[in-house]
C-alpha positions as CSV (number, residue, x, y, z in Angstrom):
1,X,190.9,64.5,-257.4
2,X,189.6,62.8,-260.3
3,X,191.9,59.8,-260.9
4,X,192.1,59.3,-256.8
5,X,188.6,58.7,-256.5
6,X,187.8,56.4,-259.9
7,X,190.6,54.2,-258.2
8,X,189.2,54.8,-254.4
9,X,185.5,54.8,-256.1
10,X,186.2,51.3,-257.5
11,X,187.5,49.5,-254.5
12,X,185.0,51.1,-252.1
13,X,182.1,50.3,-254.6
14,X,183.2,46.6,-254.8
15,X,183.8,46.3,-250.8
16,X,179.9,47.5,-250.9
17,X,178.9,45.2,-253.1
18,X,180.5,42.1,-251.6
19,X,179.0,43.4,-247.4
20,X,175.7,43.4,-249.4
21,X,176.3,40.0,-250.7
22,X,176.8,38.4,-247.7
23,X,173.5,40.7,-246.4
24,X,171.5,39.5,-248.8
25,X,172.8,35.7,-248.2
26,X,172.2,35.6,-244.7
27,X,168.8,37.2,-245.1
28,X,168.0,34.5,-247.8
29,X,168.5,31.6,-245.4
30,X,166.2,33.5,-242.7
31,X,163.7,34.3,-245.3
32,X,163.7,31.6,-248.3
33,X,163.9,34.2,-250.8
34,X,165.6,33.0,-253.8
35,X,168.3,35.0,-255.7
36,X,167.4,37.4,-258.1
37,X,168.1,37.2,-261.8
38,X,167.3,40.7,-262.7
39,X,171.1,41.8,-262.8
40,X,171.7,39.1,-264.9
41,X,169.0,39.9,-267.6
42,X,169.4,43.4,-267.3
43,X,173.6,42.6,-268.6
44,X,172.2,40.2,-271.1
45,X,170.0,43.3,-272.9
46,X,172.7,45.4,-272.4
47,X,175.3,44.1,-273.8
48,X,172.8,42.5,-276.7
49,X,173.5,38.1,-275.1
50,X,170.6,36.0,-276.1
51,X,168.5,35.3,-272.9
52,X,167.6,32.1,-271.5
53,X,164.4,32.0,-270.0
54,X,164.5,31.1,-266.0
55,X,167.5,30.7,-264.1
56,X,170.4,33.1,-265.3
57,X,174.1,32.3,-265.9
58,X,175.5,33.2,-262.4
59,X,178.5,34.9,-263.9
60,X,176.1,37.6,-266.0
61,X,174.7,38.1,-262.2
62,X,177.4,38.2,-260.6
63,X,179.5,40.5,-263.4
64,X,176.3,43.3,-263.2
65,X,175.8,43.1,-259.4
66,X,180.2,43.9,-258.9
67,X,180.3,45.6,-261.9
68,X,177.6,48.2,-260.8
69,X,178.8,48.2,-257.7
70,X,182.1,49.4,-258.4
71,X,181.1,52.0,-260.6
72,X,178.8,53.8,-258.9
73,X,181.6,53.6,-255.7
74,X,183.2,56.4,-257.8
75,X,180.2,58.2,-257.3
76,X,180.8,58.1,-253.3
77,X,184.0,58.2,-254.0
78,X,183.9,61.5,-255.3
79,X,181.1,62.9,-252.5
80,X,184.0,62.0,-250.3
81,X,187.0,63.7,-251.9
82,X,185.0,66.7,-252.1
83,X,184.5,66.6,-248.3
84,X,180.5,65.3,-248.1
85,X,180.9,62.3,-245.9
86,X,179.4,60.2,-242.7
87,X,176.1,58.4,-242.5
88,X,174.0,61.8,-244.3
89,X,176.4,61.4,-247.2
90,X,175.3,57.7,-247.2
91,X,172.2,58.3,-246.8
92,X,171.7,60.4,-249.8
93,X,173.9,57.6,-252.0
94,X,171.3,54.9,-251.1
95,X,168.8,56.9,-253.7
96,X,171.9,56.8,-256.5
97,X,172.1,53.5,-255.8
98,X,168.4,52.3,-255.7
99,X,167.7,55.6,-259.1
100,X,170.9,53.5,-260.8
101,X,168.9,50.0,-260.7
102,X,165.8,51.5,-261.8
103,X,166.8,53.2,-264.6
104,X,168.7,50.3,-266.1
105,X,166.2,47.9,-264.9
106,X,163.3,49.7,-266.3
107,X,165.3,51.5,-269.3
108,X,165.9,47.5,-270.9
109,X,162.6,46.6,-270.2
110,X,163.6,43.7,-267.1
111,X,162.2,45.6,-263.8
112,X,158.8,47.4,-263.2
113,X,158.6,51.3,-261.8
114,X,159.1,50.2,-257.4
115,X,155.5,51.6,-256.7
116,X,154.3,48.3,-258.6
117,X,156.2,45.9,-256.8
118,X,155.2,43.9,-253.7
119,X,155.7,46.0,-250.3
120,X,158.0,43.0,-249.1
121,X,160.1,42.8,-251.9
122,X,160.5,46.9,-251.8
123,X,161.5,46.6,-248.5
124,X,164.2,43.9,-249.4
125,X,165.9,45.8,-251.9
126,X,165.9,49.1,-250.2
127,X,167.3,47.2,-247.2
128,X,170.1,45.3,-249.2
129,X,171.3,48.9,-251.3
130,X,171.5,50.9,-247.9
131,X,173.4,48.2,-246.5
132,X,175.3,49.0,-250.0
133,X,175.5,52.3,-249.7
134,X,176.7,52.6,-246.2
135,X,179.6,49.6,-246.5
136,X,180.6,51.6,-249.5
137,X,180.3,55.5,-248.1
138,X,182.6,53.8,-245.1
139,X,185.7,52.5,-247.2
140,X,185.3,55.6,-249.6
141,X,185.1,57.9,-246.4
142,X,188.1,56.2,-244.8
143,X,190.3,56.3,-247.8
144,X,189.6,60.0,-248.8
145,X,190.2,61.1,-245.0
146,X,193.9,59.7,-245.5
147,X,194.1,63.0,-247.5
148,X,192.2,65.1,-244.8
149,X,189.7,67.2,-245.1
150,X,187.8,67.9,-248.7
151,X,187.2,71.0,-249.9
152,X,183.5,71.1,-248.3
153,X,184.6,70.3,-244.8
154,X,187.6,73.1,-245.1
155,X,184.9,75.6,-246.1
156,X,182.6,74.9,-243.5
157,X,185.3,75.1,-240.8
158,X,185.5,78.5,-241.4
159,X,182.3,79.3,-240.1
160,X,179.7,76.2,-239.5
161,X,176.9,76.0,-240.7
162,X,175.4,77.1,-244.0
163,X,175.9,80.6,-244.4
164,X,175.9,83.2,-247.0
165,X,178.6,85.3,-245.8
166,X,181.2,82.9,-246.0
167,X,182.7,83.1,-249.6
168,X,184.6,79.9,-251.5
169,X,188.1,78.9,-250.4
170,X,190.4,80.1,-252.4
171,X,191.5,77.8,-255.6
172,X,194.2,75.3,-254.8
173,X,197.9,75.6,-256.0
174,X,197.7,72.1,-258.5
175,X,200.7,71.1,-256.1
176,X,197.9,70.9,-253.3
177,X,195.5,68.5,-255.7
């Protein structure tokens, strides 16, 4: 399951990033809004580049904003091969997305703690990563259903509903993986 969803993981993680590119576009016409830098710096510190002060070399922006992206796809790559899928499934990989930022954001020093920022710009960044989360819970979704059900839906056919007197499914033969 593994090695299926780093390779599902990284192409549904990069289709959400690129639907929340074109989100964030189209609601920077509407708005005015310019584009943000903070991915950019945030690569900079981590990777130890000299920054520039102002406007960032789009291809640092660019490089964190795909590169995160695809990585943390895996993540809802892997809620999806284990059967935890559909819009609550989303839902709960907008926080991973919008924890993920924050740490790195605040762990090099770029980005403030969200409870300091303007209400507007909260609103805009929790708007752009659940449009992330969702475009990417959608490919991941799609690609693990090829397979069928995960091991979480299986066990929850057996009875629905969370219930105590259900036990686990029985280990897989590793020609069923």
């Amino acid at each position: 399951m593994l090695t299926r969803a780093l390779g599902q993981g990284l192409v549904a993680g990069f289709a959400g990033a690129a639907v929340m590119t074109v989100v964030e576009k189209v609601e920077q016409r509407l708005t005015g809004r310019p584009d943000s830098h903070v991915p950019a710096r945030v690569l900079a510190r981590l990777a130890g580049l000299p920054e520039r002060p102002g406007r960032q070399p789009r291809a640092l922006n660019l490089g964190m904003h795909f590169g995160q992206g695809a990585v943390l796809g895996v993540v809802r790559s892997l809620m999806a091969n284990a059967g935890v899928r559909g819009p609550v499934a989303s839902a709960m990989f907008t926080v991973v997305r919008l924890t993920s930022d924050q740490i790195l954001e605040n762990a090099t020093g770029v980005g403030a703690p969200p409870q300091t920022w303007p209400r507007s710009e909260l609103v805009v960044d929790v708007l752009h990563k659940t449009v992330y989360a969702f475009a990417a819970g959608a490919v991941a979704d799609a690609l693990a259903g090829r397979r069928g059900p995960g091991p979480g839906q299986r066990h929850a056919a057996l009875r629905p509903g969370r219930r105590s007197d259900v036990g686990p499914l029985p280990r897989a033969s590793s020609a069923a993986r």
